[in-house]
Every structure is written in structure tokens, then in C-alpha cells.
C-alpha positions as CSV (number, residue, x, y, z in Angstrom):
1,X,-0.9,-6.6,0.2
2,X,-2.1,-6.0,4.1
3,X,-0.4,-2.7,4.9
4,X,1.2,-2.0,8.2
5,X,-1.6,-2.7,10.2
6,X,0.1,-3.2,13.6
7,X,2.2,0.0,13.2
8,X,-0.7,2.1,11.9
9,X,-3.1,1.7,14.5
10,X,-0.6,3.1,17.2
11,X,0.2,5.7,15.0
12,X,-3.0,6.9,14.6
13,X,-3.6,6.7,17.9
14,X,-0.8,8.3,19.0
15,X,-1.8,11.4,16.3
16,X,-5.4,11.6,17.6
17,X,-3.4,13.1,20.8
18,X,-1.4,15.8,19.2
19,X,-4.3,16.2,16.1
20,X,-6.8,16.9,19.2
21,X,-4.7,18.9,21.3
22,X,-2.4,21.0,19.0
23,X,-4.9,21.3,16.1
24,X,-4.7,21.1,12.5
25,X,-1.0,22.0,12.3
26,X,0.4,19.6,14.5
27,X,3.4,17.6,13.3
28,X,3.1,13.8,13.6
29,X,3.3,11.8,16.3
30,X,7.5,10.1,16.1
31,X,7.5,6.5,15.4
32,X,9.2,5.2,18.5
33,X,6.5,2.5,18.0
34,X,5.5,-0.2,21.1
35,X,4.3,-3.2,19.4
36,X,2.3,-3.8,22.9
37,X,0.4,-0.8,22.8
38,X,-0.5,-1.4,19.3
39,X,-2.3,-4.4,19.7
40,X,-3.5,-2.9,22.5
41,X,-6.4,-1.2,20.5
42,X,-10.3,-2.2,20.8
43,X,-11.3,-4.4,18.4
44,X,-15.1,-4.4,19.9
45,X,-18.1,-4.0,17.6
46,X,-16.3,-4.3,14.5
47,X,-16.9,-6.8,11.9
48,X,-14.3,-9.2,11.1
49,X,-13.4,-10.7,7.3
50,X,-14.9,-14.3,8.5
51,X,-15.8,-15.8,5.3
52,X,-16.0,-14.7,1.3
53,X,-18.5,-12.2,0.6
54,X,-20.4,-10.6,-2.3
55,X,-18.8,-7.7,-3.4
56,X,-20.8,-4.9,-4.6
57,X,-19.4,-1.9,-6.8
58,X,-19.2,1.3,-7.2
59,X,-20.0,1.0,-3.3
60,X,-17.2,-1.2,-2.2
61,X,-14.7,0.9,-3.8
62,X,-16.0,3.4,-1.0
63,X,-15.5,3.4,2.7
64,X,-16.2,0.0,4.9
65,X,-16.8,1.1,8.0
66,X,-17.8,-1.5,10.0
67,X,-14.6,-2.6,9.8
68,X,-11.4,-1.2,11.6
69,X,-9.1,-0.3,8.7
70,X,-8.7,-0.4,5.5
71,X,-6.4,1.2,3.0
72,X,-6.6,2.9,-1.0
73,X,-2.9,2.1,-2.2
74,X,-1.8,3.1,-5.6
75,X,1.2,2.8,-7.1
76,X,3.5,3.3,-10.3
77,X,6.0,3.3,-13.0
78,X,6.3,6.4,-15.0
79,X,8.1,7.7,-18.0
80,X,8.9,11.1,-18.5
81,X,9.2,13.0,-22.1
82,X,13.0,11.7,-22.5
83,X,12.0,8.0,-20.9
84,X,13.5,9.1,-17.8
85,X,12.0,6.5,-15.4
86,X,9.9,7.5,-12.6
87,X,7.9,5.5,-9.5
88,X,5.2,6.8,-7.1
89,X,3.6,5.4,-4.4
90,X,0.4,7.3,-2.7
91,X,-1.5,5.5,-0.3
92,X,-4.8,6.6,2.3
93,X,-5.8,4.6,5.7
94,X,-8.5,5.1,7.5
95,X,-8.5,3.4,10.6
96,X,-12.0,3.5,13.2
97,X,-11.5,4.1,16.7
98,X,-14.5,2.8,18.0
99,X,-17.5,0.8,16.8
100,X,-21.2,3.0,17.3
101,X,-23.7,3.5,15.2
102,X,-24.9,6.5,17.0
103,X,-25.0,10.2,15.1
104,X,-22.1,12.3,15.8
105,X,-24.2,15.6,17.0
106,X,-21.0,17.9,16.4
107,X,-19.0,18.5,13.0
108,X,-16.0,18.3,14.9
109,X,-16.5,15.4,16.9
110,X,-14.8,12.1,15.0
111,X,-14.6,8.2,15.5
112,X,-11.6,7.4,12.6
113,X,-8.0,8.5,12.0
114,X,-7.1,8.9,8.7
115,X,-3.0,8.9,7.3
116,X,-1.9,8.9,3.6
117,X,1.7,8.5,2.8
118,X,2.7,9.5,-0.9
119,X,6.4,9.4,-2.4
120,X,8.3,9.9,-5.9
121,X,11.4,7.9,-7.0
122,X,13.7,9.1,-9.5
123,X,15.7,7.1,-11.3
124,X,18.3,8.7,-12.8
125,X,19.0,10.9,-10.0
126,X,18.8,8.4,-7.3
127,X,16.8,9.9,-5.3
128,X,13.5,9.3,-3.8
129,X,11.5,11.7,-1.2
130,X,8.3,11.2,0.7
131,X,5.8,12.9,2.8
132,X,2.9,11.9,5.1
133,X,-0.1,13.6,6.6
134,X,-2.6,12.9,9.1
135,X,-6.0,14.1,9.6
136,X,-8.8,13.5,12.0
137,X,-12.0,12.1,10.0
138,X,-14.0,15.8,11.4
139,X,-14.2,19.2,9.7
140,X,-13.7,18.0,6.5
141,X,-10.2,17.0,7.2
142,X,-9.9,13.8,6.7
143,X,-12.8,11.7,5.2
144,X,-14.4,9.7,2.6
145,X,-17.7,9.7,0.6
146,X,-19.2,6.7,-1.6
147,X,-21.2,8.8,-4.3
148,X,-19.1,10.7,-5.9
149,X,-16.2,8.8,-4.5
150,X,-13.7,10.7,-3.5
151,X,-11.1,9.7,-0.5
152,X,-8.9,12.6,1.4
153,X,-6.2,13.8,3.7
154,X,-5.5,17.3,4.2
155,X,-5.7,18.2,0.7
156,X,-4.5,15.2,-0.9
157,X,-7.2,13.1,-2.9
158,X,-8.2,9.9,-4.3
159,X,-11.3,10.1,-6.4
160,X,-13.1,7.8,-8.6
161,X,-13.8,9.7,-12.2
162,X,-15.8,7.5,-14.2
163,X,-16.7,3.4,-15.0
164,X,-16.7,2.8,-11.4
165,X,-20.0,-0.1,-11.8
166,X,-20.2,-3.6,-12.6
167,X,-18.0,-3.0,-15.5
168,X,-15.1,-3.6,-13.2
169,X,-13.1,-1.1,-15.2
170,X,-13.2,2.1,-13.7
171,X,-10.8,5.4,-14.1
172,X,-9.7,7.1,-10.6
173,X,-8.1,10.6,-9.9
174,X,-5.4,10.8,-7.4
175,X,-3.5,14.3,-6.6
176,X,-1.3,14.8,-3.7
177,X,1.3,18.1,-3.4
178,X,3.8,19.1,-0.4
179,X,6.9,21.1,-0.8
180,X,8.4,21.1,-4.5
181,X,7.0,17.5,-4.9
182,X,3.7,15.8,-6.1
183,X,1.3,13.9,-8.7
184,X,-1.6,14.8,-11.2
185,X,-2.2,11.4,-12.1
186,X,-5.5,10.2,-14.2
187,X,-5.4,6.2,-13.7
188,X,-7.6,4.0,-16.0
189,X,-7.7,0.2,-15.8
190,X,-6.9,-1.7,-18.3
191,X,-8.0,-5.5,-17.0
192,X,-11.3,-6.1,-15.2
193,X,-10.1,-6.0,-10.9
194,X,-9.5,-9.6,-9.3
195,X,-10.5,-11.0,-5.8
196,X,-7.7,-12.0,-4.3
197,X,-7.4,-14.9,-2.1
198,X,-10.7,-17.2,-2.2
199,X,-13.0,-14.6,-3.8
200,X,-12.3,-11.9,-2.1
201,X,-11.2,-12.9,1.0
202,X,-7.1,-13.2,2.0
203,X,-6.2,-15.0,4.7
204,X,-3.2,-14.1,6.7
205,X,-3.0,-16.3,9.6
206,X,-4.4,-19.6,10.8
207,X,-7.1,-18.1,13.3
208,X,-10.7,-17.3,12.0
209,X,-11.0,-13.2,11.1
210,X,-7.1,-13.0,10.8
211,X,-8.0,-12.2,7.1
212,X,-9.3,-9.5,5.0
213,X,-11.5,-8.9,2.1
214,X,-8.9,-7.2,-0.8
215,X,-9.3,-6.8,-4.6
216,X,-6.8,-5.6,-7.2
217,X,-6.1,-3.4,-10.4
218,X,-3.7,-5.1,-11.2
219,X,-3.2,-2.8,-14.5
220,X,-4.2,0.5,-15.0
221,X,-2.7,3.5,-17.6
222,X,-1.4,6.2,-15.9
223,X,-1.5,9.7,-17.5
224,X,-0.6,13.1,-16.3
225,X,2.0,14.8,-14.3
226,X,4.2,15.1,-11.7
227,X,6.1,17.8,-10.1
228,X,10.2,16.7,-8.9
229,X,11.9,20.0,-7.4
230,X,9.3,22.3,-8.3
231,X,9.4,21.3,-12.4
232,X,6.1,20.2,-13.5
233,X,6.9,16.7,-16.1
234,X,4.3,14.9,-18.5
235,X,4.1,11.0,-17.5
236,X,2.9,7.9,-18.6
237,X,3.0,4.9,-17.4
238,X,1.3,1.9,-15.8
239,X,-0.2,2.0,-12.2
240,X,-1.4,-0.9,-10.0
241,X,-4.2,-0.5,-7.0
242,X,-5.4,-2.8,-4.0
243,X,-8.2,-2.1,-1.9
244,X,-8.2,-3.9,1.5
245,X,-10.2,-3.7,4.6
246,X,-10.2,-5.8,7.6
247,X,-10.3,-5.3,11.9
248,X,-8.2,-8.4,13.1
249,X,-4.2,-7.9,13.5
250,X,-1.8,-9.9,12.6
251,X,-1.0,-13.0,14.7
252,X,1.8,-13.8,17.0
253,X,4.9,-14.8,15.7
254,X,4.1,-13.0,12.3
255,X,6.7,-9.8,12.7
256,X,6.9,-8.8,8.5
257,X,6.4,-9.1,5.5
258,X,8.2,-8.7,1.5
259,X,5.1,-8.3,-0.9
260,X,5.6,-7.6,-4.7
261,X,3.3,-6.2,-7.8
262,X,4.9,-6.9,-10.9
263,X,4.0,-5.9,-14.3
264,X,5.4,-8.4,-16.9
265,X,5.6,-7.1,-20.6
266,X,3.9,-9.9,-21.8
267,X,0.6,-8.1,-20.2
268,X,0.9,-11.1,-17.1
269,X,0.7,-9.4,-13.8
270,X,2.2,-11.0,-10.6
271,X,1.4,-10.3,-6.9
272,X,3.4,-12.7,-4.6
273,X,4.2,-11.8,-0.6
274,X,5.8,-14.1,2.1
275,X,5.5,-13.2,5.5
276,X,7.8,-13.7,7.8
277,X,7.9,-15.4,11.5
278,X,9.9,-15.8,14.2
279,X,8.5,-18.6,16.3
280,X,10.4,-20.5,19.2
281,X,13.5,-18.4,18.2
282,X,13.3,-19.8,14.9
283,X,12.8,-17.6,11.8
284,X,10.6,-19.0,9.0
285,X,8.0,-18.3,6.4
286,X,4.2,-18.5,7.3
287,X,2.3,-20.9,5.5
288,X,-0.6,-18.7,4.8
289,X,2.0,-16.6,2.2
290,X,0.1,-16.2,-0.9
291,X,0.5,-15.3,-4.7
292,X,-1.5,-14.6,-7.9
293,X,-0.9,-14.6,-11.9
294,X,-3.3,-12.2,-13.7
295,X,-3.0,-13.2,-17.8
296,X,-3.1,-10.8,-20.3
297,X,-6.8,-11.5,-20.7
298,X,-7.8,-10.5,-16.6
299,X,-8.1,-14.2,-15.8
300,X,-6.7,-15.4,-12.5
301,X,-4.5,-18.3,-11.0
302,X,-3.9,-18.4,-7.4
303,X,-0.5,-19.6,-6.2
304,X,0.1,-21.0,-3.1
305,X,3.3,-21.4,-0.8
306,X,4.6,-24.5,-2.7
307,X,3.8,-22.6,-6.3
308,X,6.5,-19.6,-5.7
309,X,9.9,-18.9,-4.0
310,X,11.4,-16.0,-3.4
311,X,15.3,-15.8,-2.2
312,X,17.6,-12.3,-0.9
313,X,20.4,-12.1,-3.1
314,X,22.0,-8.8,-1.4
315,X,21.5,-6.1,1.5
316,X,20.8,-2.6,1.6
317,X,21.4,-0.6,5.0
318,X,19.4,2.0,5.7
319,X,21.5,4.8,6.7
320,X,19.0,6.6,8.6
321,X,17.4,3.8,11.1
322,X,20.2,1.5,10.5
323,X,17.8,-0.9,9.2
324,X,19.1,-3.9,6.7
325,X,16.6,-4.7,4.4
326,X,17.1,-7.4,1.2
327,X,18.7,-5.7,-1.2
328,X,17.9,-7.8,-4.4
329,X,15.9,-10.8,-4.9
330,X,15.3,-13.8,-7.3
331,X,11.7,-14.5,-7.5
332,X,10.2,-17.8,-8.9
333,X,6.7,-19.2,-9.9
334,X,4.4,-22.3,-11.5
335,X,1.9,-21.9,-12.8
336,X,0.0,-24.6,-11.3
337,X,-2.3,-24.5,-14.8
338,X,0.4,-25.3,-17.4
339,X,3.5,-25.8,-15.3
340,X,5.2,-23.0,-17.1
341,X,8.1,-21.9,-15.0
342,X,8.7,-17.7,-14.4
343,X,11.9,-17.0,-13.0
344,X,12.7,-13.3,-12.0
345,X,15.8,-11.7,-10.8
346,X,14.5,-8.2,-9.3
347,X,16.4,-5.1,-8.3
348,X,15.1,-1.7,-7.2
349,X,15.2,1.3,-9.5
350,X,16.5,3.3,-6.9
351,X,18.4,1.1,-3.6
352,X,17.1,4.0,-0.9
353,X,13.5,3.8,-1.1
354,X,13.0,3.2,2.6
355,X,10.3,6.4,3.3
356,X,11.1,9.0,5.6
357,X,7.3,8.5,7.6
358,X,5.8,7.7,11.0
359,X,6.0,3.7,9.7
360,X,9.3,2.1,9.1
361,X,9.2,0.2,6.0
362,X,10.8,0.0,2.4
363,X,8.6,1.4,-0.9
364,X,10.0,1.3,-3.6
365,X,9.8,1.2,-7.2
366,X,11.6,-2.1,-9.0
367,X,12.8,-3.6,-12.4
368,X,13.0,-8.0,-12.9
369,X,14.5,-9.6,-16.1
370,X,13.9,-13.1,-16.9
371,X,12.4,-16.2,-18.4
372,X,8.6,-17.2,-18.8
373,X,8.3,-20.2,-20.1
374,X,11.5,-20.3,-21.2
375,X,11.3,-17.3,-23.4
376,X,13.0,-14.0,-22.4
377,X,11.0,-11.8,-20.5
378,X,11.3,-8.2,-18.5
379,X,9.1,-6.4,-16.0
380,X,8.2,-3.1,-13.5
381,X,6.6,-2.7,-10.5
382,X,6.9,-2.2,-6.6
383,X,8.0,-4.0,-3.5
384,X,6.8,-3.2,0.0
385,X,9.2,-4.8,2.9
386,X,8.2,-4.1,6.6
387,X,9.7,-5.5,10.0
388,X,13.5,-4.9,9.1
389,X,13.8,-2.5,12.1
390,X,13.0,-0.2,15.2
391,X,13.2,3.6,14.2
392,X,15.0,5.5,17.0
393,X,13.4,8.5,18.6
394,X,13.3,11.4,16.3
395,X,14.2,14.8,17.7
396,X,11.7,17.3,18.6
397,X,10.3,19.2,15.4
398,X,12.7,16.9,12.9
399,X,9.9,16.5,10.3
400,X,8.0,19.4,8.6
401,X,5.0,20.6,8.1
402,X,2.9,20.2,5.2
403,X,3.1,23.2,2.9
404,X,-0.8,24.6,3.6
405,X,-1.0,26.3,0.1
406,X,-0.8,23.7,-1.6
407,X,-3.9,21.8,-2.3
């Protein structure tokens, strides 16, 4: 789904102050976010997601930047040696200042931002933690590079290992470690990546460019470790990936969004998001709200407004920003193919996974049970809700600083 677009550019922005004028171990910039001053941003030069496009691989699992943002999200359901249930989430933005073609003539001189947010839930403990960095794209800091791929922040990578051509079924590398906390994670697809949207290009509002180009793993195996209060644990699991880029903003009116990725054990994969409005002091659900169903086989169906519904059956309050997000949901879907009816009731693994970052929004691993077609069905995966809140000013020095040795 279109991560936080509006909120991320003022970040960044905000964090190319203190990046430039404290240096490398500034903290980052508190999210007492203007909406204003994040649309505020210049938009000039860049290219705009206008129309579908060819895409070309390995290189567009690399850098676009001709466009204003873009984002490598990964995340995860994990089992430990005892089946003790694990979730991650580890995503990079990059996000372009300014449009120029012209040679930077210094190694510290920089025209993109780069943040990566990465978290672990546990279930059995409750308990979820999560960590953010933020790097200027200068000095090796923050960056990106198409051949080999590899995708950074201050240490913590995203890499592309091997199968990353026309095969469509590549195996990526991501590692991130702060504190007594982080992943070692091999992730290998297991269905060839989708276009979402039409081909390859998701529109999110009604205006032409306020859309992006975004494709999906929808399926990958993840294998390797991960380290919860400084004891390293063998997982396995099942990972899912989107790769998005884009320069336009969302449009007026549209103040959030609730986007799911779920894993169904039948091997059908489901991406549905609604996003939400406000318009005339009436709240409502944009018609531009879109869905997919993967099959087992890779193929895909795309679902529109009128093919899904999703509906809040609780609240969780966020006891930290006082934010009250849904706290449980009943999901449902056609397929507009065959008719076949999925119904999902979904709950989180863990109710507190609202991330402790500059961007207030809910992460977090989740758990459905249901019917397919009538027949019994069960499912993992992750939910991303933003616009539920303000964040009040943080105190002065509140957040830490990322652990420098550990790389």
C-alpha cells in the first residue's frame, strides 16, 4: 500500500535540518507534524505516475529517482523453534528533495532523505518494540545502488541476493539491528510479483498523477533469525514485499487509510485498503479504494470498491498518543471471476502495535479465520492504519540513539 507519504515528506525535511546541522548522531526530528507544511514540499521536475508503464527488472527493483518517493516495505510472520509466533515489519523511504540532473561535485553534498522504520512483535509476550533511523543520501549514509542491489540506512540493509531478472522470482537479504533487537532474514518468493492496480499503476485519487506505479511479492519464505532481548532465535516463516514509487500527494479530503496483506492457507493471497475521507464534514470511504486476490498459482483478480467490505468491530486506544484506532475487523470479498464469497474476521496478534517512530500510525502483525467459498479457512499477515491521530510534542531527547556498533 502508499505509505505515509504526507507525513514523510515533512519528516524528512524536518531531519535534513538536524541531520545537516548536528551531524550523523543527531536524534530525529519529533513528529509534531503540520499537515500544511507537508504538502508544502516542491514537487517541480519530478515525474509523475500518469499512465501504465513497462516495467523493467532487475532495474526497477532499484532506485527511481525521477520520482519523489518511493518505499522497499517488507513484512512478516515468523515461527520460532517452539512455534512461538513472531511478526516484523522493516521498511526504507527515500524521498528526493529536489529535481536536477546536474553532478553532485562533493561526496557530502545530497539531494534525498532517506528513513527506514523496522519493528518485531511478539506474541506470546505481548509486546512489540520498534526503532527508526534517518540518514542523509551523502557519505555513504543513506543510499541505494541498482547492480548489486542493495538499499540502506545507517547500517540497516535491504539487498537483492539472487533471481532478481525476468524470472520475477527473486531472493532478497534484509538485516537491521539496534539495541537488543533485530532480523537476519533471507526472503525468497515463492509466486512470480503482481502489478497492482492497472498493470502497474495504482490510482489513489481522482486527479491525473495522484497515483503510483507499485508491484508486490505477495509470498515469499522467510528463513533466518532474529534477535528479541538480546537472544538470537531461528525463524521461518512467510514474508510479503511492495515496492512503490510516486511524486504526487494525496488529495484533499483523503486524511487515512486501513490497508491489509493477508496470507490465506489455501496459498490465496489478499491485499485490500480503503481510504478514508472527510469531505463537507462528512466521513466516508474514497472510491478509488482498491483490492487484489493472488491464487495459489500467481494469477491475479483485481477487486474494486463494490467487490470487498471491510467493517471495525472494536477499538484499541493507544496509550501513548491517545490515539483510537479499530481494534478488530470483519473483512469480506467476491471474487468477481467465480462469485466465491471470502469472509474474514481479523484480529492483531498483539493489540499494541502502534510504532513508537517519527510517523503516527498502527503496524502490526494479524491473524483472520473464516470461510472461502464456504469451506473453512485461516490466515496471517499485517495491517497498516494511519490518520487515527496527532502525536503530541515529545520531550527533548525522549528517543534514543541508534546503538553505533551494531551494524
Amino acid at each position: 500500500m502508499f505509505r505515509p507519504i504526507r507525513w514523510l515528506w515533512f519528516v524528512l525535511l524536518a531531519a535534513s535540518t538536524l541531520l545537516a546541522a548536528c551531524g550523523r548522531d543527531a536524534p530525529p526530528a519529533p513528529a509534531t507534524i503540520d499537515l500544511d507544511a507537508a504538502l508544502s514540499g516542491d514537487s517541480a521536475g519530478f515525474e509523475r505516475a500518469l499512465a501504465p508503464r513497462e516495467f523493467r527488472f532487475p532495474e526497477d527493483h532499484g532506485p527511481h529517482r525521477d520520482f519523489r518517493t518511493e518505499w522497499w516495505y517488507s513484512t512478516g510472520n515468523l515461527d520460532g523453534p517452539d512455534g512461538e509466533p513472531y511478526g516484523f515489519h522493516f521498511t526504507i523511504f527515500r524521498s528526493g528533495l529536489a529535481a536536477s540532473s546536474a553532478p553532485r561535485t562533493s561526496s557530502f553534498a545530497t539531494d534525498e532523505l532517506w528513513m527506514a522504520h523496522f519493528a518485531l512483535t511478539d506474541g506470546r509476550s505481548g509486546k512489540m518494540h520498534s526503532f527508526e533511523r534517518f540518514a542523509r543520501g551523502a557519505a555513504g549514509l543513506g543510499g541505494a545502488s541498482d547492480a548489486p542491489l542493495a538499499v540502506w540506512v545507517d547500517g540497516w540493509r535491504f539487498e537483492g541476493v539472487d533471481g532478481l531478472g525476468e524470472d520475477r522470482r527473486p531472493t532478497f537479504h534484509i538485516r537491521a539491528n539496534q539495541g537488543g533487537f533485530g532480523i537476519d532474514l533471507g526472503l525468497t518468493a515463492e509466486k512470480p510479483l503482481v502489478l497492482q492496480g492497472d498493470e502497474g499503476l495504482s490510482q489513489k485519487g481522482a486527479e491525473p498523477g495522484s497515483a503510483s506505479y507499485y508491484y508486490a511479492l505477495t509470498r515469499l519464505a522467510a528463513k533466518g533469525s532474529i534477535r528479541w532481548e538480546g537472544r538470537s532465535i531461528d525463524v521461518r516463516g512467510q514474508a510479503w514485499l511492495d515496492r512503490e514509487w510516486s511524486t504526487s500527494l494525496l488529495e484533499a479530503g483523503q486524511f487515512g487509510w486501513d490497508w491489509f496483506a493477508l496470507q490465506l492457507d489455501d496459498g490465496t493471497d489478499l491485499m485490500v485498503y480503503r481510504m478514508r475521507t472527510e469531505r463537507d464534514g462528512q466521513p466516508g470511504v474514497d472510491p478509488h479504494s482498491h483490492g487484489a486476490l493472488v491464487d495459489a498459482d500467481g494469477t491475479k483478480v483485481n477487486l474494486e470498491l463494490a467487490d470487498f467490505s471491510m467493517r471495525d468491530l472494536s477499538t484499541w486506544t493507544s496509550p501513548r498518543s491517545g490515539a483510537v484506532y479499530p481494534g478488530s475487523w470483519r473483512i469480506a470479498a467476491t471474487d468477481p471471476r467465480s462469485g466465491e464469497r471470502l469472509e474474514l474476521e481479523v484480529n492483531p496478534l498483539v493489540p499494541d502495535q502502534e510504532l513508537e517512530v517519527s510517523v503516527l500510525y498502527w503496524e502490526g502483525a494479524v491473524t483472520a479465520r473464516g470461510t472461502f467459498g464456504g469451506q473453512p479457512i485461516t490466515a496471517k499477515g499485517y495491517a497498516e492504519l494511519t490518520g487515527y491521530g496527532a502525536r503530541p510534542p515529545k520531550v527533548a531527547g525522549e528517543r534514543a540513539r541508534p546503538d553505533r556498533d551494531e551494524r
